[in-house]
LUMLUM-177825 format. One line per 5 residues: their letters; for each residue x, y, z of N, C-alpha, C. Coordinates in nm, 2 decimals. Each point is the difference from the previous one (the first is absolute). Example, Ala and Ser with C-alpha at 12.3 -4.5 7.8 and 13.67 -1.06 7.14 Angstrom:
% residues 2
as) 1.32:-0.57:0.78:-0.09:0.12:0.00:0.09:0.12:0.00 ~ -0.04:0.11:-0.07:0.09:0.11:0.00:-0.08:0.11:0.08 $
//
This chain:
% residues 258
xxxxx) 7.76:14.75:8.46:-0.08:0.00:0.13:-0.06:-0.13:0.02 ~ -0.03:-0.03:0.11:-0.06:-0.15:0.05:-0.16:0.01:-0.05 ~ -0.03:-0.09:-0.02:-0.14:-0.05:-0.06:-0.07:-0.07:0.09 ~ -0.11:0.14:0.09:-0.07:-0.10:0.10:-0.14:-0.03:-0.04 ~ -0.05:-0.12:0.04:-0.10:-0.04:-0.03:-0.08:0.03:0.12 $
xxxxx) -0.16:0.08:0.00:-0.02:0.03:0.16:-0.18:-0.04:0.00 ~ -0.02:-0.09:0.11:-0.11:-0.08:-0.04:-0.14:0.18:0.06 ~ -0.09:0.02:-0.07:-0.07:0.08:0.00:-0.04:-0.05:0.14 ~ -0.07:0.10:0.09:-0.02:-0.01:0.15:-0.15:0.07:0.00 ~ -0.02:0.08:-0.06:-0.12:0.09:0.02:-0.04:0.07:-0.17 $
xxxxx) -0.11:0.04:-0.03:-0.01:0.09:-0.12:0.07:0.15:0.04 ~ 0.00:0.06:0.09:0.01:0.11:0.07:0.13:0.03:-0.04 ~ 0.08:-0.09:-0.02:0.19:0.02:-0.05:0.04:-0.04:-0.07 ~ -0.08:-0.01:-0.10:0.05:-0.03:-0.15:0.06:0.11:-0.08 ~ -0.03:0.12:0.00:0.01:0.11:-0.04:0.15:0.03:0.07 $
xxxxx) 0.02:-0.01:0.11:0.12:0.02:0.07:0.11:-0.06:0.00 ~ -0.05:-0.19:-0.03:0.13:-0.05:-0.08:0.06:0.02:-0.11 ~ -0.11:0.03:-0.10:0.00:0.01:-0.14:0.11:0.12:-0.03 ~ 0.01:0.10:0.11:0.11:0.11:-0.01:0.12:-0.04:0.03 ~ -0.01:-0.12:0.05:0.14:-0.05:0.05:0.10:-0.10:-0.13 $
xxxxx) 0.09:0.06:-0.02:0.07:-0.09:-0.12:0.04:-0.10:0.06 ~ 0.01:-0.08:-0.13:0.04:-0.18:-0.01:-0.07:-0.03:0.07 ~ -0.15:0.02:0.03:-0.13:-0.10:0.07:-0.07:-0.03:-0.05 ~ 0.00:-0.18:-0.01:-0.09:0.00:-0.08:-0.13:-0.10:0.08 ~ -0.14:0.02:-0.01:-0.10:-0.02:0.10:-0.05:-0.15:-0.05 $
xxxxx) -0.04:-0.02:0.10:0.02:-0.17:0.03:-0.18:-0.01:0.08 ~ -0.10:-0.01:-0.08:-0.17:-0.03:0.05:-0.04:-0.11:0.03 ~ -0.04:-0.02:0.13:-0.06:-0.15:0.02:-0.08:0.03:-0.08 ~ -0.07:-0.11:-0.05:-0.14:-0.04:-0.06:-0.14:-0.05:0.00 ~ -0.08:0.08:0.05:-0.10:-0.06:0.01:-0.07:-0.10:-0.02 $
xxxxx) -0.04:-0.11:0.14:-0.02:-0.13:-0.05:0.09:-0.13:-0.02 ~ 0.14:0.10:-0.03:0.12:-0.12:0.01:0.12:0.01:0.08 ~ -0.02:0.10:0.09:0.07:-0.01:0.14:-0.02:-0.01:0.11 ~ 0.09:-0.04:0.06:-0.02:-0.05:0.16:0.11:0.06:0.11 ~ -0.04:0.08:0.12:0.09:0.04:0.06:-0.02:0.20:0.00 $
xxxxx) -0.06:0.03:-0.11:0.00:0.19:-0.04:-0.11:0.05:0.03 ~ 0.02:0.04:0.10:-0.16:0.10:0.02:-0.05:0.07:-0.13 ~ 0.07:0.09:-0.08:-0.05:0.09:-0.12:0.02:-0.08:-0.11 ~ -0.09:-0.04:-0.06:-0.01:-0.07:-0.14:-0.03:0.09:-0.10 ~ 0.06:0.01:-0.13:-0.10:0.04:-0.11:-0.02:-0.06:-0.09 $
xxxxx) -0.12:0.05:-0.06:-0.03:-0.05:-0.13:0.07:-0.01:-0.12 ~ -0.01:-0.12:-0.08:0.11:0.05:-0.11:-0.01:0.13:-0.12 ~ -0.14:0.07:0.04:0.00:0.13:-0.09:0.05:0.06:0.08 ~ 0.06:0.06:0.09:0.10:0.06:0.11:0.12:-0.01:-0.02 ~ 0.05:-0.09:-0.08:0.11:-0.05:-0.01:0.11:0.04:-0.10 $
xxxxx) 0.13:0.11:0.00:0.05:0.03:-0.09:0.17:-0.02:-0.01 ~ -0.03:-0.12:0.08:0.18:0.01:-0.01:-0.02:-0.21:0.05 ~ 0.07:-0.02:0.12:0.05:-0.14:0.03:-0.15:-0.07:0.05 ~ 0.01:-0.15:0.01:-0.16:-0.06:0.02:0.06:-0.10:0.11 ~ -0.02:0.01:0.13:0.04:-0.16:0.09:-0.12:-0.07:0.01 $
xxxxx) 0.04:-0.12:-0.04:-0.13:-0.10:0.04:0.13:-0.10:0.07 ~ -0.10:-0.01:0.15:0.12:-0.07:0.09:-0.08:-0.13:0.10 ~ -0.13:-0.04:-0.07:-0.08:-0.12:0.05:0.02:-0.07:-0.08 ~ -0.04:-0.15:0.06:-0.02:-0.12:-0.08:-0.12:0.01:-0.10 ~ 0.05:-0.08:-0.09:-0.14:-0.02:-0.10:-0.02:-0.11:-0.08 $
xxxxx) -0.17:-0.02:-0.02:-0.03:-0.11:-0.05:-0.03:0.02:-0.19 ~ -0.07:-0.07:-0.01:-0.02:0.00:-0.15:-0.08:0.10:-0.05 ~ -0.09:0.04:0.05:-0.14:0.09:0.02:0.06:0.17:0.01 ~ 0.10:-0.01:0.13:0.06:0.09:0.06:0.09:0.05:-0.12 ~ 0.04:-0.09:-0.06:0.14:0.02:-0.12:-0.07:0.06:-0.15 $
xxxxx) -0.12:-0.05:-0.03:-0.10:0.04:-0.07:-0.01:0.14:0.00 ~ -0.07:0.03:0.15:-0.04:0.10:0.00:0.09:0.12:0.00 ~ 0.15:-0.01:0.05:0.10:0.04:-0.01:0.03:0.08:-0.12 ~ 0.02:-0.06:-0.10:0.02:-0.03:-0.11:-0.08:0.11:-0.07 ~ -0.13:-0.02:0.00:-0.13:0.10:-0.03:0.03:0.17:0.04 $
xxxxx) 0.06:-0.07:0.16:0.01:0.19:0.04:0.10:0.03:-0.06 ~ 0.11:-0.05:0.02:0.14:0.06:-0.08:-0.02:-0.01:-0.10 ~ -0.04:-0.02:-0.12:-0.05:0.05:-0.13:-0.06:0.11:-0.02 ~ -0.11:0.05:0.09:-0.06:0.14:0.04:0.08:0.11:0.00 ~ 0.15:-0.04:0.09:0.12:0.10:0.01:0.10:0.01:-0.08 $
xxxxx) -0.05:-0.09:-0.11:0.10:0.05:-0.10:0.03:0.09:-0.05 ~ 0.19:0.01:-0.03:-0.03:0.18:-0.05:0.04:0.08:0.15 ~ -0.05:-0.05:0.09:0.09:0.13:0.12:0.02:-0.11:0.09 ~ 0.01:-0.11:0.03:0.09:-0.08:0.09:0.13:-0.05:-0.08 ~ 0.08:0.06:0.09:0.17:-0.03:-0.04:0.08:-0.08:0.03 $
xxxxx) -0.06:-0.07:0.11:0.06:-0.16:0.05:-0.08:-0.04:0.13 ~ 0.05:-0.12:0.01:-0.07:-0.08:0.11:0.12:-0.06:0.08 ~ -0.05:-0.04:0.15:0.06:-0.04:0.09:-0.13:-0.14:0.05 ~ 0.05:-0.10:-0.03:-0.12:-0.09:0.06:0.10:-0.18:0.07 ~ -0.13:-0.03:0.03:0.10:-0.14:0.07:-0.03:-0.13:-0.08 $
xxxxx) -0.16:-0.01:-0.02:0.01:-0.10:-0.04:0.00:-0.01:-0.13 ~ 0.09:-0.14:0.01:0.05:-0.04:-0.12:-0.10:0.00:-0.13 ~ -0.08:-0.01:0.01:-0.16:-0.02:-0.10:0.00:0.13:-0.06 ~ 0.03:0.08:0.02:0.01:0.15:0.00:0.09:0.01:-0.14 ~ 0.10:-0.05:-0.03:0.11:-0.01:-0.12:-0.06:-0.04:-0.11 $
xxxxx) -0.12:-0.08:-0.02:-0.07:-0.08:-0.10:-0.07:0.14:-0.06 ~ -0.06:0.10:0.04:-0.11:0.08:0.03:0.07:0.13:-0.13 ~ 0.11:0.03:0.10:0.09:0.10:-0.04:0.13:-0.01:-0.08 ~ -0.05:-0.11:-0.05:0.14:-0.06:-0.10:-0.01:0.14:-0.12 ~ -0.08:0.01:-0.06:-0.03:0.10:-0.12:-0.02:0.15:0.08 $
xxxxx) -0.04:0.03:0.09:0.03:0.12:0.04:0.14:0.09:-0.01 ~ 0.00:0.10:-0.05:0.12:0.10:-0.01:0.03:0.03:0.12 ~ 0.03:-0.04:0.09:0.02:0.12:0.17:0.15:-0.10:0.06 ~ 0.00:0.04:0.10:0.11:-0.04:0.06:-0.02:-0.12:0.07 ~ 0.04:-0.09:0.04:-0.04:-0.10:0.06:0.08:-0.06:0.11 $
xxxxx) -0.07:0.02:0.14:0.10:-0.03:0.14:-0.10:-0.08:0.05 ~ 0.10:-0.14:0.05:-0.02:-0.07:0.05:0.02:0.02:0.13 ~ -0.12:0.00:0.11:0.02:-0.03:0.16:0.03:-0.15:0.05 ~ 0.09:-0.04:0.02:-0.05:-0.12:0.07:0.03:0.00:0.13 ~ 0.04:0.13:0.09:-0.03:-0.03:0.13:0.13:-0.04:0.05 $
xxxxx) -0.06:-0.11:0.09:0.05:-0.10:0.11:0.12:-0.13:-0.12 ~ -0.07:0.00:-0.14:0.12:-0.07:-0.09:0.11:0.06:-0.09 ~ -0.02:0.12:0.00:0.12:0.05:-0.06:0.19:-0.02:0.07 ~ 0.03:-0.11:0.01:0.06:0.04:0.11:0.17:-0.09:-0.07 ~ 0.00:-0.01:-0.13:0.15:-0.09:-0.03:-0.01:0.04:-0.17 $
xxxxx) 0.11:0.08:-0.03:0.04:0.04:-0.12:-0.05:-0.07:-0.12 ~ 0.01:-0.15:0.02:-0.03:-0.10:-0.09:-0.13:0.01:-0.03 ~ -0.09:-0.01:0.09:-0.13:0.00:-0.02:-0.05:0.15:-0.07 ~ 0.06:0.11:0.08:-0.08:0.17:-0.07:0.06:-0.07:-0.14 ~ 0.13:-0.02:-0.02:0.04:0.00:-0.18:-0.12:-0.09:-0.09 $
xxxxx) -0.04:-0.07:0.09:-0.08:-0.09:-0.10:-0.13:0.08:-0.03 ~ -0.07:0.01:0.08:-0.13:0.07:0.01:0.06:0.18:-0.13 ~ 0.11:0.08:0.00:0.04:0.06:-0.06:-0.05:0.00:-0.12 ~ 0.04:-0.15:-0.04:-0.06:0.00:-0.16:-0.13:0.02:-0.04 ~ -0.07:0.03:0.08:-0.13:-0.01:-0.03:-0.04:0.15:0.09 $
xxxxx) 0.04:0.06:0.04:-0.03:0.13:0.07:0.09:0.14:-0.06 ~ -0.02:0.15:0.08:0.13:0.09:-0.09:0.07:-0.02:0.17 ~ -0.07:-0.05:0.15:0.09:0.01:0.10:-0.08:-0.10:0.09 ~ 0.08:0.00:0.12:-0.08:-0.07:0.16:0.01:0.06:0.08 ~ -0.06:0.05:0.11:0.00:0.00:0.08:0.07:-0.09:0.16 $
xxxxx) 0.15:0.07:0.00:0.08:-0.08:0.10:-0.04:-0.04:0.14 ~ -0.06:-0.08:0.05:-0.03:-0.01:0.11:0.06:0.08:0.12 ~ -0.07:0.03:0.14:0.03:0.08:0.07:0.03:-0.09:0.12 ~ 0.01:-0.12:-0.02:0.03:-0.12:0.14:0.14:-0.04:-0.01 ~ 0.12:0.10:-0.09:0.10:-0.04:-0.01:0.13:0.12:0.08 $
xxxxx) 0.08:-0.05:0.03:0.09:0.07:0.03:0.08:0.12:-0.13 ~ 0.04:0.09:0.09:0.08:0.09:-0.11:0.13:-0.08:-0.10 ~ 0.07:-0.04:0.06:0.06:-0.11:-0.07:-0.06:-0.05:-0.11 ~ -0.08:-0.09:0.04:-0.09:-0.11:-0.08:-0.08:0.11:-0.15 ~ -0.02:0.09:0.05:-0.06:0.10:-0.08:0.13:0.03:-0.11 $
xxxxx) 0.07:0.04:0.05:0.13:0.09:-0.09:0.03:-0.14:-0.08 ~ 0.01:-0.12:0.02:0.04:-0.08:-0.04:-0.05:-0.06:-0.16 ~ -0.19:-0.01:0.07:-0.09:-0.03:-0.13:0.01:0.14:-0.12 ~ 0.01:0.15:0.06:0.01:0.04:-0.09:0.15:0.04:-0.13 ~ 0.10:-0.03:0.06:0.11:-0.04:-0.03:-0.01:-0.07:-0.11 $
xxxxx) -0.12:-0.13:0.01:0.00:-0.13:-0.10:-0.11:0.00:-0.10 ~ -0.08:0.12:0.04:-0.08:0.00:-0.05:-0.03:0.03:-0.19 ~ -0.09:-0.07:-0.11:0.04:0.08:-0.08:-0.07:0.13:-0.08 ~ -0.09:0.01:0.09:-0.07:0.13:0.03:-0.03:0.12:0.10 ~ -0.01:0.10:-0.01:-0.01:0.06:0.13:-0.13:-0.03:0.03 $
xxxxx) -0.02:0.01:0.17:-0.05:-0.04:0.10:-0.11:0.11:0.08 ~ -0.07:-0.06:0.04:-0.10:0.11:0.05:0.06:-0.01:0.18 ~ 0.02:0.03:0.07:0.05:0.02:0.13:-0.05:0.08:0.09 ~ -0.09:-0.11:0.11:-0.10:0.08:0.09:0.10:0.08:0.09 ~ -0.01:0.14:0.03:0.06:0.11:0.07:-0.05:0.07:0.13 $
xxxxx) -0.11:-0.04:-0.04:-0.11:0.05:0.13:-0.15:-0.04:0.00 ~ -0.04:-0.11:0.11:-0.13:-0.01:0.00:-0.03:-0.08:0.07 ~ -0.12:-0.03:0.03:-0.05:-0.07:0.10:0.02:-0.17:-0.04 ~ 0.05:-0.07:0.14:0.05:-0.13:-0.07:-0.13:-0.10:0.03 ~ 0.01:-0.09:-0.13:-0.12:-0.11:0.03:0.05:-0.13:0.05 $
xxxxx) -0.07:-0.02:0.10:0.04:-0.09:0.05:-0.12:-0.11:-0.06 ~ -0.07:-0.01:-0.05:-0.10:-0.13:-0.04:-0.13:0.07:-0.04 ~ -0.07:-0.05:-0.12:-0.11:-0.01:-0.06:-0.09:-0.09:-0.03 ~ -0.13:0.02:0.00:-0.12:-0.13:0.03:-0.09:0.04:-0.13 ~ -0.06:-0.10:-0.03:-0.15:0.06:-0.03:-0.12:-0.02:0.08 $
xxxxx) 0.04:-0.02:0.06:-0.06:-0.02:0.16:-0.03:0.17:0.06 ~ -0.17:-0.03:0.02:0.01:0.14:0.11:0.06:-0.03:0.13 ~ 0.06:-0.03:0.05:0.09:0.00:0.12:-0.07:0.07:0.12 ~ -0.04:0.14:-0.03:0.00:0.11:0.07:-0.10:0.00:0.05 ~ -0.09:-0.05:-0.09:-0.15:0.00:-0.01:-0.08:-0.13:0.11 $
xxxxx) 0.05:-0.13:-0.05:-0.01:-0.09:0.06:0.04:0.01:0.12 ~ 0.14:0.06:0.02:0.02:0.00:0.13:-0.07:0.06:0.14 ~ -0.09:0.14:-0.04:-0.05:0.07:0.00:-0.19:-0.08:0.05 ~ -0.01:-0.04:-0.09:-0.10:-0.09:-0.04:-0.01:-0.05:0.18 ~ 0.10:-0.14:-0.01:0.01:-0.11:0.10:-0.01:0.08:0.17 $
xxxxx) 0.08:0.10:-0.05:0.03:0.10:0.17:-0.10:0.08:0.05 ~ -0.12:-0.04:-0.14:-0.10:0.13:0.02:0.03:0.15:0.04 ~ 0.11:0.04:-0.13:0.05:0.09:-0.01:-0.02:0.08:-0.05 ~ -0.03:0.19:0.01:-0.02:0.05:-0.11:0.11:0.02:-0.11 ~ -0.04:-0.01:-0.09:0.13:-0.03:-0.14:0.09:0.17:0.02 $
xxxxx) 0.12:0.00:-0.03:0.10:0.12:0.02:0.07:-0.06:-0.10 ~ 0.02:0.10:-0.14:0.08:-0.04:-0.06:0.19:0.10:-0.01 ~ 0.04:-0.03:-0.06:0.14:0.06:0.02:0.06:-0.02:0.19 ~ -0.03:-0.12:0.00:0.02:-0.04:0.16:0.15:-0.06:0.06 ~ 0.03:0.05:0.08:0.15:-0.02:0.06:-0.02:-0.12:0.11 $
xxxxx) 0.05:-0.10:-0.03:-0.01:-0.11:0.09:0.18:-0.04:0.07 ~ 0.02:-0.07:0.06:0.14:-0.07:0.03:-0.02:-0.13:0.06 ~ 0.15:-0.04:-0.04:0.04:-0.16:0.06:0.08:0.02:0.12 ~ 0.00:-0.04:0.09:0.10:0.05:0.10:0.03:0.12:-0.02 ~ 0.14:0.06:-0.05:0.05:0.14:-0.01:0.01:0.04:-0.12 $
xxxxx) -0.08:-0.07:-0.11:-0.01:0.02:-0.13:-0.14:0.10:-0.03 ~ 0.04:0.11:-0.07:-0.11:0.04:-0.03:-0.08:0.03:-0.18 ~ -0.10:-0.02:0.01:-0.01:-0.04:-0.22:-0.13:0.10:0.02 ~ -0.04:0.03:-0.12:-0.10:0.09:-0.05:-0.06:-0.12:-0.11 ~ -0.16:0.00:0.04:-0.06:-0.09:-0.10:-0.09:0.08:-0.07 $
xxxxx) -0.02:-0.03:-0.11:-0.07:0.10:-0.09:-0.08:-0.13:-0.09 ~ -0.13:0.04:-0.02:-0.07:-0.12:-0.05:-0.14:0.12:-0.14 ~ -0.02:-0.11:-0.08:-0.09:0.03:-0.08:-0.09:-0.14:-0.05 ~ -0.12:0.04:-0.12:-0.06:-0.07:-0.04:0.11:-0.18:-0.02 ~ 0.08:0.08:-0.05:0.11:-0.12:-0.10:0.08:-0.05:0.07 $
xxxxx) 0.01:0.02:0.18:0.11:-0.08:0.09:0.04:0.07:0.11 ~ 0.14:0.00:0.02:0.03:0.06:0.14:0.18:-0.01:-0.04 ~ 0.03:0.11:0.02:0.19:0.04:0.03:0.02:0.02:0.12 ~ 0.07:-0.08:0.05:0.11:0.05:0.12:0.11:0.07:-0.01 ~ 0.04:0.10:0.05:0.08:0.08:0.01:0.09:0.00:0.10 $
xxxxx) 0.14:0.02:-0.01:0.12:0.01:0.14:-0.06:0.19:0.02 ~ -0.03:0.00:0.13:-0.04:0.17:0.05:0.11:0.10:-0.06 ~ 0.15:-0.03:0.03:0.04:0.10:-0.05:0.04:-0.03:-0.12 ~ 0.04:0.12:-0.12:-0.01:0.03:-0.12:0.17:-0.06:-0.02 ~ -0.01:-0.06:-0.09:0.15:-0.06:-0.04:0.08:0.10:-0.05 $
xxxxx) 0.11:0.07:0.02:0.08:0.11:-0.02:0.15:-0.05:-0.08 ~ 0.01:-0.01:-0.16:0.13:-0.05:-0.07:0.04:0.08:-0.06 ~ -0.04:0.14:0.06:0.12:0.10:-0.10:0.08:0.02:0.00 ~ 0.10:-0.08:0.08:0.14:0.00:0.00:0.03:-0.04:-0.17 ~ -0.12:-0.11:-0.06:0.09:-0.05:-0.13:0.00:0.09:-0.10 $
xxxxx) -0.07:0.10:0.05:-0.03:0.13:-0.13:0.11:-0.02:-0.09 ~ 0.11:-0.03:0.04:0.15:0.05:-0.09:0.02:-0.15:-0.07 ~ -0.09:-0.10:0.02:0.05:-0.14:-0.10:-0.02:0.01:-0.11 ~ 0.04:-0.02:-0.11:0.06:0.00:-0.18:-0.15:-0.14:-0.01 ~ -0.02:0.02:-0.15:-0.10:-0.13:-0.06:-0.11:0.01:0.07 $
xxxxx) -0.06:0.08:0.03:-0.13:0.05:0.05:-0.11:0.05:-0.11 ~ -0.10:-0.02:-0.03:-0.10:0.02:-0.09:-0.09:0.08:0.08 ~ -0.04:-0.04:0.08:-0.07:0.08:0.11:0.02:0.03:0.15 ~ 0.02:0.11:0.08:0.00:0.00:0.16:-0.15:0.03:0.03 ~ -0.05:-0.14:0.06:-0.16:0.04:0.01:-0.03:0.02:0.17 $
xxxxx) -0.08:0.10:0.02:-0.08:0.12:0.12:-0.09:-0.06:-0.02 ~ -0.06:-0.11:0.12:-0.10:-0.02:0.00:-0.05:0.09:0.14 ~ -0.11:0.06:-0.01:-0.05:0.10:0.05:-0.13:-0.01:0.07 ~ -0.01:-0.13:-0.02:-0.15:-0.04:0.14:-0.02:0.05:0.11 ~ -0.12:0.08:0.01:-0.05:0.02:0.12:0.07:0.13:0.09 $
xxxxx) 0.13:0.06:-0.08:0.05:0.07:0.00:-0.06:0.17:-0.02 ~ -0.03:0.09:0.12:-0.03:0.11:-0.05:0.04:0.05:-0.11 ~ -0.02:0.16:-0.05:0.03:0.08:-0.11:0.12:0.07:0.05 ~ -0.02:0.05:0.10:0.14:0.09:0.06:0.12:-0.11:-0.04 ~ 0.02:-0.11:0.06:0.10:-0.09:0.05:0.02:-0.10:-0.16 $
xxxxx) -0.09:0.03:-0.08:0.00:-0.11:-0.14:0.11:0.10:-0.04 ~ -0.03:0.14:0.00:0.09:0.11:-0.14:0.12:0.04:0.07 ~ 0.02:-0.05:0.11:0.16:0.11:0.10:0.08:-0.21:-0.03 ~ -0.07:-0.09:-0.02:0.07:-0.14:-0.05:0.04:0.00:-0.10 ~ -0.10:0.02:-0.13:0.02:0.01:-0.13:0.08:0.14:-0.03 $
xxxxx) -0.01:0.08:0.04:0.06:0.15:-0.02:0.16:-0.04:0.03 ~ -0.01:-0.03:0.10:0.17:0.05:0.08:0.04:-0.14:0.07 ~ -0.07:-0.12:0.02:0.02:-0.13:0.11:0.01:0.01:0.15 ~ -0.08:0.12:-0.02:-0.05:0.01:0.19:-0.04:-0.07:0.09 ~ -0.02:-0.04:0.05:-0.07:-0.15:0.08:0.02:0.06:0.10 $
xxxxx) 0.00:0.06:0.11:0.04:0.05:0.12:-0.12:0.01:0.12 ~ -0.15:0.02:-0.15:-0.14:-0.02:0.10:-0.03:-0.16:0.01 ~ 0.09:-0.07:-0.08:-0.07:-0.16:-0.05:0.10:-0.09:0.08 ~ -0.11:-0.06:0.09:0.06:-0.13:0.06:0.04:-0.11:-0.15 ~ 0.14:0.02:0.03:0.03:-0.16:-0.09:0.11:-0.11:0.00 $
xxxxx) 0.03:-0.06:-0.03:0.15:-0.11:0.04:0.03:-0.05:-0.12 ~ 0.12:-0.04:0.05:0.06:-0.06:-0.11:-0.03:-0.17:-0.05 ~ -0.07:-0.04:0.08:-0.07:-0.13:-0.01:0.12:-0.11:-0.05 ~ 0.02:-0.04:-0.07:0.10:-0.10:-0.05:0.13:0.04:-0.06 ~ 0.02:0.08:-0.02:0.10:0.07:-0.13:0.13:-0.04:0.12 $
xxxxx) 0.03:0.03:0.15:0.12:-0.09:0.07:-0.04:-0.11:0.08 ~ -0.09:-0.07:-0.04:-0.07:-0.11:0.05:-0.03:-0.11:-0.08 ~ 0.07:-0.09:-0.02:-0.02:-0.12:-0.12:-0.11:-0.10:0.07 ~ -0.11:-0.02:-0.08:-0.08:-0.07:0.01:-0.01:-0.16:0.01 ~ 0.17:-0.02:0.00:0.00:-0.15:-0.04:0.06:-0.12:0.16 $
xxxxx) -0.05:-0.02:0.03:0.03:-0.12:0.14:0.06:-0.11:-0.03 ~ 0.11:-0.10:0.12:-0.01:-0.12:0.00:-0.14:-0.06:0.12 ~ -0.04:-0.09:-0.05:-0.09:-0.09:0.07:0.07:0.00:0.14 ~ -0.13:0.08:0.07:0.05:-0.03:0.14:0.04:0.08:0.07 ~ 0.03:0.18:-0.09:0.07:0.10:0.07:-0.10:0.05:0.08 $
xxx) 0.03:0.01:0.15:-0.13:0.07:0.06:0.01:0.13:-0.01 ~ 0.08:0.04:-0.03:-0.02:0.20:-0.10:-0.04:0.01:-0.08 ~ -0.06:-0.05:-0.07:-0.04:-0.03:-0.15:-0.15:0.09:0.03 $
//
């Protein structure tokens, strides 16, 4: 059976994933995410740990401290920054690398490989480009399947400031657009995520070989519409697109379609 990874959405459905085979739950972390409305604490925590913000020395410290606390029932991690590998070298759990916006050329996931059990394949690549890295890869691969796409991260309140200048009252989880573009911003203590509005939809690759994880990311996503996804791949209430998967990201200088 496929092995989904499904990022926790609410306390209210844990119980209801937990019945669902090959899922395994995926908790922002309080304090060291950016982008998740529902955080928990690392005593809450009994299965996967995402820490998906930047961090400093202090921040890495303190890291360190809490995931020690959860020793013993945290069973792996999904995190970005690199600082993060120093911390958890001696830890028993699984270790997935996010890098986002750089996972994006065979050579480079292999490298980072040696030091992780997977990566996280970027979601700004074509289906092609996808089947290709994992083809070369010499590990299986964690492969985003469904979720809200990021378009850019700050540590910048963005939202707030902006808000600020306009003499605005603050709205968080706020839907802005560029011309005909529409994004969802979501801001906390620790920065601000931009979001593409609709939910990136790759379950076509359900069926690719060398896969470590098909990860459901589940932001912001009700409880009805989280378990008829994870259950069965229903999407039928969920605005979403295929974002890049037949759209290559790559231009010559100068194409005005670009």
């Amino acid at each position: 059976m496929k092995k989904k990874l499904v990022t926790v959405n609410s306390k209210e459905i844990i119980n209801d994933l937990r019945e669902i085979d090959n899922v395994t739950l995926l908790y922002p972390l309080k304090s060291f995410c950016v982008g998740n409305e529902v955080l928990f604490e690392i005593e809450e925590i009994d299965d996967f740990v995402l820490v998906n913000r930047i961090l400093d020395d202090e921040d890495l410290d303190l890291l360190k401290k809490v995931l020690n606390k959860g020793k013993g029932n945290i069973k792996g991690i999904v995190f970005d920054d690199l600082g993060v590998l120093d911390i958890i070298k001696d830890l028993n759990i699984v270790k997935i690398l996010l890098l986002d916006h750089l996972a994006t050329n065979y050579e480079s996931i292999n490298y980072y490989l040696e030091y992780v059990d997977s990566v996280v394949v970027s979601n700004d690549l074509t289906e092609e480009e996808i089947k290709e890295i994992l083809n070369k890869s010499k590990k299986g691969l964690v492969l985003n399947v469904f979720g809200l796409k990021t378009l850019m991260y700050s540590r910048r309140l963005l939202l707030t400031n902006y808000n600020k200048f306009h003499n605005l009252e603050f709205k968080n989880n706020e839907v802005a657009s560029i011309e005909n573009k529409k994004f969802r911003i979501i801001e906390n203590e620790y920065g601000t995520k931009f979001y593409a509005l609709k939910y990136y939809n790759a379950l076509k690759l359900l069926e690719l070989e060398n896969v470590f994880f098909y990860w459901y990311d589940t932001t912001l996503l009700n409880k009805e519409d989280t378990l008829k996804l994870i259950k069965e791949n229903n999407v039928e209430n969920i605005e979403c697109d295929e974002l890049f998967l037949n759209k290559a990201t790559i231009y010559k200088v100068g194409d005005i379609d670009a």
